[in-house]
C-alpha positions as CSV (number, residue, x, y, z in Angstrom):
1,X,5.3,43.4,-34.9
2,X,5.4,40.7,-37.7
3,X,8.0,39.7,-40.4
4,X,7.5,38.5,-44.0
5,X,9.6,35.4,-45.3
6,X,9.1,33.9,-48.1
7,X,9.9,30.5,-48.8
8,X,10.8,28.2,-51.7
9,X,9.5,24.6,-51.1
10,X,9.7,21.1,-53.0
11,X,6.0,20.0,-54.4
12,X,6.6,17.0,-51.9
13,X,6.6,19.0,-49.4
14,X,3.9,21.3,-50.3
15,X,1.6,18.7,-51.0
16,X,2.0,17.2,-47.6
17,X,1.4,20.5,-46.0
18,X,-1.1,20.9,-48.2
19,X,-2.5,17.8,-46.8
20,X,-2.3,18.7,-43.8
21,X,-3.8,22.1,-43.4
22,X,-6.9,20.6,-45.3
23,X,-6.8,17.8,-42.8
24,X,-6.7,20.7,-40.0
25,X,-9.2,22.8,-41.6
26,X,-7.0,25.9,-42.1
27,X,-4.9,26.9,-45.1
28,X,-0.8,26.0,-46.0
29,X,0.3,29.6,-44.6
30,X,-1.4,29.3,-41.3
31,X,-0.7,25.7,-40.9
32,X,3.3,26.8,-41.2
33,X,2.9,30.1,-39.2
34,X,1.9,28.2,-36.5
35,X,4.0,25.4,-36.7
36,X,6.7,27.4,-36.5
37,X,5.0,30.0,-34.4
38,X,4.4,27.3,-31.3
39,X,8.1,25.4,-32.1
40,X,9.9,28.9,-31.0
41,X,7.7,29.9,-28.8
42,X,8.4,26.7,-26.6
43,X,12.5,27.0,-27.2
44,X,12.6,30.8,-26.5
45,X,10.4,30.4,-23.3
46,X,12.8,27.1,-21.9
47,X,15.9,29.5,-22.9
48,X,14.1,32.0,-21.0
49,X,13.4,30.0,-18.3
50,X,16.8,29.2,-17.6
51,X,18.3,32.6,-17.8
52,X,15.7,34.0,-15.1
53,X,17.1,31.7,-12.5
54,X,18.2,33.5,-9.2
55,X,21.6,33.0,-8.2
56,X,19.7,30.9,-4.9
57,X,18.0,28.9,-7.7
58,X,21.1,28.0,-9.0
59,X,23.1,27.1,-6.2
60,X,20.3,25.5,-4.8
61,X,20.5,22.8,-8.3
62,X,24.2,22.5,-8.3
63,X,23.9,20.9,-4.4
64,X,21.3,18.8,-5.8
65,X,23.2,17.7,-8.4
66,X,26.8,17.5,-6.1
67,X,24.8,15.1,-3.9
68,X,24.7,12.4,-6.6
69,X,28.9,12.9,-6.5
70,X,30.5,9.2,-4.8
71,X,26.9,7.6,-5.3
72,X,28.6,4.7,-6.7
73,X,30.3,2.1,-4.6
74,X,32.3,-0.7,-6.5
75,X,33.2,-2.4,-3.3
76,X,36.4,-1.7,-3.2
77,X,39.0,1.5,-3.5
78,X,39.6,2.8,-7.2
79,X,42.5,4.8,-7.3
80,X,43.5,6.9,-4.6
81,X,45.3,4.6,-2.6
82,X,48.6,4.0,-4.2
83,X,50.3,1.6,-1.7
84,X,47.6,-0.9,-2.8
85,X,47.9,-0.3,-6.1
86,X,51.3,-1.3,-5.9
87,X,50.8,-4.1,-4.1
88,X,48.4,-5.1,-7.4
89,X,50.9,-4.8,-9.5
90,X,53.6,-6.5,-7.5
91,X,51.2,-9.2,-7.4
92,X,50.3,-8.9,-10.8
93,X,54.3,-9.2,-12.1
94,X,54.8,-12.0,-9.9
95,X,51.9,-14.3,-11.1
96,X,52.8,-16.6,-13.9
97,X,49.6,-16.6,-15.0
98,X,49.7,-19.8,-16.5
99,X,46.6,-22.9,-16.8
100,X,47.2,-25.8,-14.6
């Protein structure tokens, strides 16, 4: 099945499509039609793609990606460890922090 639309353009535009479709050997309607024709064919089929996944699929991608999780090491313990960060602060408050 196919659907009319019709659409109101500037002249810029239309001339550059205009351009175009001569350029491509074809006329402004086709030139458009397919355009848009290949644009939403590509972003319903990735949609489409993603929906179809099986739940295996899926779970299968989310250990992939939880296997990245703690990848980075600063060196050192951030924020779990609340004795030292005590200590830090302690340390911190007791420094005068002034320049010889």
């Amino acid at each position: 099945m196919s659907q009319t639309l019709i659409l109101k353009l500037s002249d810029e535009v239309y001339s550059v499509i205009c351009h175009q479709a001569e350029t491509a050997g074809t006329s402004p309607a086709r030139l458009i039609v397919t355009t848009l024709e290949q644009q939403y064919r590509e972003e319903h089929e990735e949609h489409g793609s993603r929906a179809r996944q099986t739940d295996a699929d899926q779970q299968a991608a989310r250990e992939r990606f939880e296997r990245h999780f703690g990848a980075v090491d600063l060196g050192y313990p951030t924020g779990v460890d609340n004795e030292q960060i005590d200590a830090d602060l302690a340390k911190e408050y007791a420094a005068t922090h002034e320049d010889n």
